[in-house]
DSSP file (Angstrom, degrees, kcal/mol; ACC not computed):
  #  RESIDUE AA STRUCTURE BP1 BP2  ACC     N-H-->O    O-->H-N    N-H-->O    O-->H-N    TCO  KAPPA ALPHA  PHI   PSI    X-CA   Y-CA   Z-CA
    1    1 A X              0   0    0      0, 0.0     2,-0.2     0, 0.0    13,-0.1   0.000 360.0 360.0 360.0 134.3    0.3   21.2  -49.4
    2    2 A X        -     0   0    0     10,-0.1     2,-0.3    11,-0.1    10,-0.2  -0.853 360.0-139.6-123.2 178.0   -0.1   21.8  -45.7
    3    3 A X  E     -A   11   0A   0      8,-1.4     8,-1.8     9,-0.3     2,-0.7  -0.770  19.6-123.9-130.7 144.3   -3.1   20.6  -43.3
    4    4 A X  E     -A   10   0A   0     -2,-0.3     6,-0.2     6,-0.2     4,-0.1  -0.853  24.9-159.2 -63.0  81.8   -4.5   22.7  -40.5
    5    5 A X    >   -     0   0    0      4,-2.4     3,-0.7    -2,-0.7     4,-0.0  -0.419  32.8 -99.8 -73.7 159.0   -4.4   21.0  -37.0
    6    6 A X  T 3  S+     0   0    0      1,-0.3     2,-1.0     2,-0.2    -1,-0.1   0.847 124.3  63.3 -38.3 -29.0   -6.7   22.1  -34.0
    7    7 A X  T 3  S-     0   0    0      1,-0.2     2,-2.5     2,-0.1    -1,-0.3  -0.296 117.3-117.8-104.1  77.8   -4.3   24.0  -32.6
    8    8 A X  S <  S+     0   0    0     -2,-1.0    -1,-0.2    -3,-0.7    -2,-0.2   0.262  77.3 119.1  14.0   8.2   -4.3   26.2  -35.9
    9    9 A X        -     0   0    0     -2,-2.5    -4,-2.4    -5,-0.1     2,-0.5   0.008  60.6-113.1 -82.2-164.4   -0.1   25.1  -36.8
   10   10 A X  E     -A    4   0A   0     -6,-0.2     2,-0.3    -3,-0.1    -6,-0.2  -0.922  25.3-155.6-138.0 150.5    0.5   23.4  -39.7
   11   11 A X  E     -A    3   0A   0     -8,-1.8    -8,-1.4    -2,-0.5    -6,-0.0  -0.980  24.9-108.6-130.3 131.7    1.8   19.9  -41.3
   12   12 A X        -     0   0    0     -2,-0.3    -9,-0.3   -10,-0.2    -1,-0.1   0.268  30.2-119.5 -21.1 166.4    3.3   18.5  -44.2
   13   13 A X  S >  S+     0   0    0      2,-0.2     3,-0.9     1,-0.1    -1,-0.1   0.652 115.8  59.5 -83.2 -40.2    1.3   16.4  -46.4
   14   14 A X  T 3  S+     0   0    0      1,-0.2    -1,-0.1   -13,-0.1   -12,-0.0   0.510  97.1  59.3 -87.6   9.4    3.3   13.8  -46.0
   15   15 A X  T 3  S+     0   0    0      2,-0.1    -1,-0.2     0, 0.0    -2,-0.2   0.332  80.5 146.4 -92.8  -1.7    2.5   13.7  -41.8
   16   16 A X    <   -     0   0    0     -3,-0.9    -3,-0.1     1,-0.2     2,-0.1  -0.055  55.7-113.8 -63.0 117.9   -1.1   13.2  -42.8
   17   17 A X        -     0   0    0     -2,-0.1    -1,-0.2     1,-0.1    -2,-0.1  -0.118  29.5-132.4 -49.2 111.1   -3.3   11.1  -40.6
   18   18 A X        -     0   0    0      1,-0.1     2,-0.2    -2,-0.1    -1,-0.1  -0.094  18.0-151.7 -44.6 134.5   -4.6    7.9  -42.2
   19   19 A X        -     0   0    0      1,-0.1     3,-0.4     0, 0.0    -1,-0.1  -0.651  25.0-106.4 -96.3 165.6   -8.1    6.9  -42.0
   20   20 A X  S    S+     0   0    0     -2,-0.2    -1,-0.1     1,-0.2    -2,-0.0   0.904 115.8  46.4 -54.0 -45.1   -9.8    3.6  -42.1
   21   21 A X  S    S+     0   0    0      2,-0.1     2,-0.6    -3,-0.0     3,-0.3   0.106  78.4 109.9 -98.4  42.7  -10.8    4.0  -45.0
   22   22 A X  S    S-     0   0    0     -3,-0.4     3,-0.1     1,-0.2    -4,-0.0  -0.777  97.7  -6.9 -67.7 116.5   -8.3    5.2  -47.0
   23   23 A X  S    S+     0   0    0     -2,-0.6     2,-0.4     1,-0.2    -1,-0.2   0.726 102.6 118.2  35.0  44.7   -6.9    2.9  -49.5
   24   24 A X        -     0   0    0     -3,-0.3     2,-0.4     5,-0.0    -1,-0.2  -0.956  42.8-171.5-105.7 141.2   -9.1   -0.1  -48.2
   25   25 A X     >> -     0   0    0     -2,-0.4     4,-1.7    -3,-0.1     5,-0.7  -0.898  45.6-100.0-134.3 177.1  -11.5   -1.4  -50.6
   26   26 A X  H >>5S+     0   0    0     -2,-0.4     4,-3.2     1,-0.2     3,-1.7   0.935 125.1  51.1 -62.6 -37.6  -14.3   -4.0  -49.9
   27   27 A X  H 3>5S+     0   0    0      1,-0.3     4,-2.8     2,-0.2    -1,-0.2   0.947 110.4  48.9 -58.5 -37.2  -11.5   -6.9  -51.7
   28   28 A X  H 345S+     0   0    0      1,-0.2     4,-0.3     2,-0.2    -1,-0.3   0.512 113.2  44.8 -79.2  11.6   -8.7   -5.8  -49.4
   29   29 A X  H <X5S+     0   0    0     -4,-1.7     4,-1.5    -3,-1.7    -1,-0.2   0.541 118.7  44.7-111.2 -23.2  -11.1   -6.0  -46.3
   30   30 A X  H  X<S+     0   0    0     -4,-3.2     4,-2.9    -5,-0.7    -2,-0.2   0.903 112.1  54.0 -63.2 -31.4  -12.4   -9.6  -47.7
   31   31 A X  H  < S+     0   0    0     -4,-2.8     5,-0.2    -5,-0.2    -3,-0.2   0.906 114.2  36.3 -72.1 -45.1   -8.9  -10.5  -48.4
   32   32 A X  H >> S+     0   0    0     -4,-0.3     4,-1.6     2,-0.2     3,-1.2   0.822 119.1  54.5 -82.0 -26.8   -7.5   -9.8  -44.7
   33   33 A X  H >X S+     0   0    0     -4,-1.5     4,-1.1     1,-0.2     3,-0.8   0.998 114.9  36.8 -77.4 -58.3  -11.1  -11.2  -43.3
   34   34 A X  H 3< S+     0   0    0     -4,-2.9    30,-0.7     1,-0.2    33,-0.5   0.473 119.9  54.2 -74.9  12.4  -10.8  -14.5  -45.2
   35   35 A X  H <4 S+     0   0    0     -3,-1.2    -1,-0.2     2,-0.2    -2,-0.2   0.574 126.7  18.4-101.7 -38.9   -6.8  -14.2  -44.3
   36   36 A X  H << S-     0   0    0     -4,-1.6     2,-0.2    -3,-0.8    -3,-0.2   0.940 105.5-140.9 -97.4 -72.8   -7.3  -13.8  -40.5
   37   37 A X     <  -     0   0    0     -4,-1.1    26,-0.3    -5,-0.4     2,-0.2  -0.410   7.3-116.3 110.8-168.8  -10.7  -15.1  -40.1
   38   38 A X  B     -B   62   0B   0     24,-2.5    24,-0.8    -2,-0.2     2,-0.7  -0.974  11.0-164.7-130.5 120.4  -13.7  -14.1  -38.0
   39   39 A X        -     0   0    0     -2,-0.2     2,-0.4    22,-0.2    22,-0.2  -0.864   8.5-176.3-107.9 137.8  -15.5  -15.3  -35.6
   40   40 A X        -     0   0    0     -2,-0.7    20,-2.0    20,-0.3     2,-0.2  -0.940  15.7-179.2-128.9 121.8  -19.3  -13.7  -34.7
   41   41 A X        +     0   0    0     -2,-0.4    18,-0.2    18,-0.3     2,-0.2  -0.953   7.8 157.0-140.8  95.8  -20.8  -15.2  -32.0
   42   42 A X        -     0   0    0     -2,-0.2    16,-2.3    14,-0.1     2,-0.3  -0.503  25.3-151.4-127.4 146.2  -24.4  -14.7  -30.0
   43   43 A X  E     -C   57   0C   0     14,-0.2     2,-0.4    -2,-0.2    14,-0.2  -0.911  13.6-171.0-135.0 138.5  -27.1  -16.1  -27.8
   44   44 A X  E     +C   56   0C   0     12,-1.0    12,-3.0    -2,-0.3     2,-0.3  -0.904   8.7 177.4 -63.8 118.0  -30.7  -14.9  -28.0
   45   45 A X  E     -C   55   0C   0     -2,-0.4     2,-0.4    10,-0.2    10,-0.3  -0.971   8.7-167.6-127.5 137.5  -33.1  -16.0  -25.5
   46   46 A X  E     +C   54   0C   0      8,-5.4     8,-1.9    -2,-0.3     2,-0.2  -0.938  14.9 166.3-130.5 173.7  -36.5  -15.1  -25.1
   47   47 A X  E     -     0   0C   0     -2,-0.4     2,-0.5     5,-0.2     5,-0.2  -0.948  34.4-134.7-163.6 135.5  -38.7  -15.7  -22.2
   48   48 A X  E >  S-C   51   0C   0      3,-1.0     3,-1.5    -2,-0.2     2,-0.1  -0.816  76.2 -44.7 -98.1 127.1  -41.7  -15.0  -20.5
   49   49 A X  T 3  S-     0   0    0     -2,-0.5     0, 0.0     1,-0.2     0, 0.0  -0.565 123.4 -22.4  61.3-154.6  -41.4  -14.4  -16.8
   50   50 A X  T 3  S+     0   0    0     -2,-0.1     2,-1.1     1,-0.1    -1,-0.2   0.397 123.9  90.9 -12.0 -30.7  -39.1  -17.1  -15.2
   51   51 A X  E <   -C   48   0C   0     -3,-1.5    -3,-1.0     2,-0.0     2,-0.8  -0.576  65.7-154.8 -75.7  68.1  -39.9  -19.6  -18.3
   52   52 A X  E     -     0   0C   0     -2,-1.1    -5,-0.2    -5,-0.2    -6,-0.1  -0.428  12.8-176.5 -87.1 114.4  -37.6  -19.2  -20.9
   53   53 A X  E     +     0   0C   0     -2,-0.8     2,-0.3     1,-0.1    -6,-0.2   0.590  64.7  23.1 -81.1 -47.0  -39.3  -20.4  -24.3
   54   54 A X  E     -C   46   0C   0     -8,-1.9    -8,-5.4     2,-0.0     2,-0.2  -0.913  60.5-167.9-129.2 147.6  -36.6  -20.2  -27.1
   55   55 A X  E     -C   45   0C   0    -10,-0.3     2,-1.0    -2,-0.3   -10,-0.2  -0.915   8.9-172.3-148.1  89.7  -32.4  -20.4  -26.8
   56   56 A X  E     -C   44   0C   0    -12,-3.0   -12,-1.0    -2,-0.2     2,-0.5  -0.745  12.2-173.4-105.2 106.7  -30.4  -19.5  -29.6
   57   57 A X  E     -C   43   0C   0     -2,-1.0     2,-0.3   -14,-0.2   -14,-0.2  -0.763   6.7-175.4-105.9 128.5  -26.9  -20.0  -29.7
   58   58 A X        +     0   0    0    -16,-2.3     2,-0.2    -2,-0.5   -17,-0.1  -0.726  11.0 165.5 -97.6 150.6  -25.3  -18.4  -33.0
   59   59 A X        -     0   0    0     -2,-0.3   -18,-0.3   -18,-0.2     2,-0.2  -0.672  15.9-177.6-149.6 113.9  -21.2  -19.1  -33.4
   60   60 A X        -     0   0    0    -20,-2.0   -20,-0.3    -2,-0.2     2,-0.2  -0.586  11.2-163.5-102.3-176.1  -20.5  -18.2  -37.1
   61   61 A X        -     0   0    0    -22,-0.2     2,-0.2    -2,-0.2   -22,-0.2  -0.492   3.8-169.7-168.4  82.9  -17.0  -18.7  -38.2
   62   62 A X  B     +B   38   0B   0    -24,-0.8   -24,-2.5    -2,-0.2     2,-0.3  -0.679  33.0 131.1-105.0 135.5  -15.7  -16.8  -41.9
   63   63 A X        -     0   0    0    -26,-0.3     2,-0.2    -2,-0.2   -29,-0.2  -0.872  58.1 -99.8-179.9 137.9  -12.4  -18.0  -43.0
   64   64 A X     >  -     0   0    0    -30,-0.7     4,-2.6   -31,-0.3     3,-0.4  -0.622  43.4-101.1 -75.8 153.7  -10.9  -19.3  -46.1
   65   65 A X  H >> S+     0   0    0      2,-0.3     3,-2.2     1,-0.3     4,-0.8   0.877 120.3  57.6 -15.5-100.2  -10.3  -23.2  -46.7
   66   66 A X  H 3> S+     0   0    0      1,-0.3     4,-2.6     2,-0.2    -1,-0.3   0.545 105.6  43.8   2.5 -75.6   -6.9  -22.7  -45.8
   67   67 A X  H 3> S+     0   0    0    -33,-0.5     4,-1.4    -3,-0.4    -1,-0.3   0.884 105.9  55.1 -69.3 -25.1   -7.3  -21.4  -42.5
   68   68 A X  H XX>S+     0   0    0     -4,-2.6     3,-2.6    -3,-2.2     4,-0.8   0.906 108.5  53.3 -60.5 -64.9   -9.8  -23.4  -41.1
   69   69 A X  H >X5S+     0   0    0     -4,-0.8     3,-3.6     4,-0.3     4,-1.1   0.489 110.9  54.7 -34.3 -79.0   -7.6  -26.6  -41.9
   70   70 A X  H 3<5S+     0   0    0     -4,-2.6    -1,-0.3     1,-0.4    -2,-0.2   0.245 105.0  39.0 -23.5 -50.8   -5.6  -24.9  -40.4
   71   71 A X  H <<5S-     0   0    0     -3,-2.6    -1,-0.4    -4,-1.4    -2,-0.2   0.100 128.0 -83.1 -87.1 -10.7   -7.2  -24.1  -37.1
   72   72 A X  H <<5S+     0   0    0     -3,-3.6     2,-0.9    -4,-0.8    -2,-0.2   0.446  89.3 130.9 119.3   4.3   -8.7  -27.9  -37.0
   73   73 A X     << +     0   0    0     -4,-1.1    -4,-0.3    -5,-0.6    -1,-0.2  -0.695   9.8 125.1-109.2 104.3  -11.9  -27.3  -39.3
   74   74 A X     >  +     0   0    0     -2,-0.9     4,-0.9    -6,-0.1    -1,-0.1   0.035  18.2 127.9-155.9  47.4  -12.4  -29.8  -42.1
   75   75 A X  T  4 S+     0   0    0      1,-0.2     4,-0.3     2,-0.2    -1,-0.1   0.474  70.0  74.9 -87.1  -9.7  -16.1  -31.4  -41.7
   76   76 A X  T >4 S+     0   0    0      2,-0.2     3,-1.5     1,-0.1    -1,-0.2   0.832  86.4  59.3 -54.0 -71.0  -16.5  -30.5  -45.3
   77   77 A X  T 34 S+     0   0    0      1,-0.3    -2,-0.2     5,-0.0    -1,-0.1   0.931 113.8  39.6 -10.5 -72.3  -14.3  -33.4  -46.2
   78   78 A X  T 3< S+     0   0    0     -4,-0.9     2,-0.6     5,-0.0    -1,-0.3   0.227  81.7 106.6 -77.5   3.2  -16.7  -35.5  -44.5
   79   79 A X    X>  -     0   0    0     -3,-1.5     3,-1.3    -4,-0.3     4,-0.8  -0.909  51.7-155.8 -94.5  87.0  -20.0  -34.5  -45.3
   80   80 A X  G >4 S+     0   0    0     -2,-0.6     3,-1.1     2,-0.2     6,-0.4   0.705  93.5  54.2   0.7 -73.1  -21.8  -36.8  -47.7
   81   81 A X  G 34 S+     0   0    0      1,-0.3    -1,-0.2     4,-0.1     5,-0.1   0.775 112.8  47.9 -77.6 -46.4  -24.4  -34.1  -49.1
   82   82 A X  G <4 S+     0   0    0     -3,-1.3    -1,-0.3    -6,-0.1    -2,-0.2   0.652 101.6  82.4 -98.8 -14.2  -21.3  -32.0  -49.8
   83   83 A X  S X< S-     0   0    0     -3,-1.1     3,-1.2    -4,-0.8     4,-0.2  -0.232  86.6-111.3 -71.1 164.1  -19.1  -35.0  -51.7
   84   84 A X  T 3  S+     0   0    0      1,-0.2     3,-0.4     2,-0.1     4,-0.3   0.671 112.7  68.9 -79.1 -17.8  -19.2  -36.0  -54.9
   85   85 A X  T 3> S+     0   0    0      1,-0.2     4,-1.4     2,-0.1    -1,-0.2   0.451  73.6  96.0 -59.5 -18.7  -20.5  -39.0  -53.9
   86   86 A X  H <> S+     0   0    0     -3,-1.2     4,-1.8    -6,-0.4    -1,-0.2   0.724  77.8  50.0 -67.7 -38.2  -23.8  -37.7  -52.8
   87   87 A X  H  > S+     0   0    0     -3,-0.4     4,-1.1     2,-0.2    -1,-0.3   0.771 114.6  53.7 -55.2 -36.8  -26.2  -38.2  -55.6
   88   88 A X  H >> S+     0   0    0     -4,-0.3     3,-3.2     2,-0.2     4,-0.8   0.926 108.4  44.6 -42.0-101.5  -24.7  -41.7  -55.3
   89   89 A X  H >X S+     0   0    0     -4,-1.4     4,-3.9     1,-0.4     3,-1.2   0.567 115.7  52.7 -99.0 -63.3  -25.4  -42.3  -51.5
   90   90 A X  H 3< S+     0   0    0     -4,-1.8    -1,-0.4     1,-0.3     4,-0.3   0.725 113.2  36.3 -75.3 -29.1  -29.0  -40.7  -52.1
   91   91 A X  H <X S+     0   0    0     -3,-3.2     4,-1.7    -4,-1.1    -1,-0.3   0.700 119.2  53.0 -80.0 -20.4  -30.4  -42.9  -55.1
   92   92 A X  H <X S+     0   0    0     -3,-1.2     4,-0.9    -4,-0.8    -2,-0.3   0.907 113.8  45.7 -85.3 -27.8  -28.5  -45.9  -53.4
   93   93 A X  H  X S+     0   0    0     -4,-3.9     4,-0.7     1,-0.3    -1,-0.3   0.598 112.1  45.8 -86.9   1.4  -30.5  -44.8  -50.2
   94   94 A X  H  4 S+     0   0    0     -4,-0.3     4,-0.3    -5,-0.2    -1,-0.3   0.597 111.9  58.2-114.9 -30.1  -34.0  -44.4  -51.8
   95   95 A X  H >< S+     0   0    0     -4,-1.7     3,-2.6    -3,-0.2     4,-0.2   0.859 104.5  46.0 -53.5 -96.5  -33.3  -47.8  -53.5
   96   96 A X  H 3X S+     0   0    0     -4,-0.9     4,-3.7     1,-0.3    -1,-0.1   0.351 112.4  51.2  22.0 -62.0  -32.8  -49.7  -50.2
   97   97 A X  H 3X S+     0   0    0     -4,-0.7     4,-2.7     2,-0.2    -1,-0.3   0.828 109.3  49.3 -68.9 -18.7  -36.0  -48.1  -48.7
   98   98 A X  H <> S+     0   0    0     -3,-2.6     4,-1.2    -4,-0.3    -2,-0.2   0.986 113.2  51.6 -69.4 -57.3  -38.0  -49.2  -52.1
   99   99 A X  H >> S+     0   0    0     -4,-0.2     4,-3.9     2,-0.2     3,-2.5   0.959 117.0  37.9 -32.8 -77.3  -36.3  -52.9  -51.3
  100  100 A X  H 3X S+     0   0    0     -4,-3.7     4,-1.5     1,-0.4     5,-0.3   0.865 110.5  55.5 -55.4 -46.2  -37.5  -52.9  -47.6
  101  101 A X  H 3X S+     0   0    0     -4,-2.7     4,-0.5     1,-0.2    -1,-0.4   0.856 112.7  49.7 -58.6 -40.3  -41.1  -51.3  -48.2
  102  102 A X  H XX S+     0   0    0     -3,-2.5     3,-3.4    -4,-1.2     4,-2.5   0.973 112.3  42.7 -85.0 -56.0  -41.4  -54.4  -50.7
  103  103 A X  H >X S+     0   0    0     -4,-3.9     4,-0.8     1,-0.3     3,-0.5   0.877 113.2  55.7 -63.4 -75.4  -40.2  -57.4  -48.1
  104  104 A X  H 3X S+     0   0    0     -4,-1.5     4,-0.8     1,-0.2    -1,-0.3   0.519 110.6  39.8 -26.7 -33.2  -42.3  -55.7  -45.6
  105  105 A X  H <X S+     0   0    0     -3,-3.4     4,-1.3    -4,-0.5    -1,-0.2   0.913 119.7  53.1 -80.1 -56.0  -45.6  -56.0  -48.1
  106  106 A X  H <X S+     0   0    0     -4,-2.5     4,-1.2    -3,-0.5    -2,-0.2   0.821 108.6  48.0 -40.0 -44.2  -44.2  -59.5  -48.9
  107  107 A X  H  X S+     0   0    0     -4,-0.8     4,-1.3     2,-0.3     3,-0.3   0.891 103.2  52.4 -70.2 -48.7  -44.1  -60.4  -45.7
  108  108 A X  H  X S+     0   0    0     -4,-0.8     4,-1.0    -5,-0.4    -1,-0.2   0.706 110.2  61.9 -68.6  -0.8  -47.4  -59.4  -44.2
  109  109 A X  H  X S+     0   0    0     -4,-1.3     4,-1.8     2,-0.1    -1,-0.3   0.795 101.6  42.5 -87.7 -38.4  -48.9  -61.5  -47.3
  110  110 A X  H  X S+     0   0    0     -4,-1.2     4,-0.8    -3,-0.3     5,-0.4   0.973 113.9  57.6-110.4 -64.7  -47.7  -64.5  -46.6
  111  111 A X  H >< S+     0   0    0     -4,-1.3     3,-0.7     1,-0.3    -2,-0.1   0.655 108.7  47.4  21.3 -81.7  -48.8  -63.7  -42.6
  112  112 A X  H 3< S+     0   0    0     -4,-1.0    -1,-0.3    -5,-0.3    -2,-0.2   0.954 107.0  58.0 -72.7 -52.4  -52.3  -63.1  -43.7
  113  113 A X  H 3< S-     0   0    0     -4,-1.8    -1,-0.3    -3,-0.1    -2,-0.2   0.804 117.3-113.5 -53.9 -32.5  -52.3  -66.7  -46.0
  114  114 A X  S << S+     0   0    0     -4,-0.8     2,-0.9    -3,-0.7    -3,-0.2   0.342  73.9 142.8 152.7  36.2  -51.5  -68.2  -42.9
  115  115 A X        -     0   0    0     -5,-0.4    -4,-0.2    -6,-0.1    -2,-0.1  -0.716  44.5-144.9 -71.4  77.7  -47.9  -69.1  -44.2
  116  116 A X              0   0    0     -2,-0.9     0, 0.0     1,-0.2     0, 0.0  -0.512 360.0 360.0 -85.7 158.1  -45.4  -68.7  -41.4
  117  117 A X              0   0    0    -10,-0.0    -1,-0.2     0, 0.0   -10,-0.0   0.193 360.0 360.0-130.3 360.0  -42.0  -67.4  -43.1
């Protein structure tokens, strides 16, 4: 098989120019993105005249586990909400407030009897 170049000569098959997408498929471009990483990173501001009203600064950051540890990134670890611990944390913290809302009631009763605590 030969190919036609612009200047009308001819090439083997096996000279053929690769494309981008030639033998990429969407897992081998997830695989090198979550291999490599990405970063995509933006600011939006809008403003009327001299006054500017809203400032949004985007920095996203796609990467596998790996690499972020890698690169320093490991606030998963450390995130409550995201531990196993979290349903814990959150009943222990809903207790607490039920405790305090009570002494508070308690207290402002004995107040009003004219009881000083």
């Amino acid at each position: 098989m030969t190919l036609a170049t612009p200047s009308g000569a001819t090439a083997q098959s096996n000279r053929a120019i690769a494309t981008s997408t030639q033998g990429s498929t969407l897992a081998d471009v997830l695989e090198r993105v979550l291999d490599k990483g990405i970063v995509i990173a933006g600011d939006i501001s809008i403003s009327v005249g001299s006054t500017e009203l809203l400032s949004i600064r985007i920095r996203l950051l796609i990467s596998s586990v790996d690499k972020a540890k890698e690169i320093g990134i490991n606030w998963w670890e450390s995130d409550p909400f995201l531990s196993s611990q979290s349903h814990q944390l959150t009943e222990e913290n809903r207790q607490l407030h039920a405790r305090l809302e009570h002494m508070e009631q308690e207290l402002k009763a004995l107040r009003g009897s004219g009881v000083n605590p």
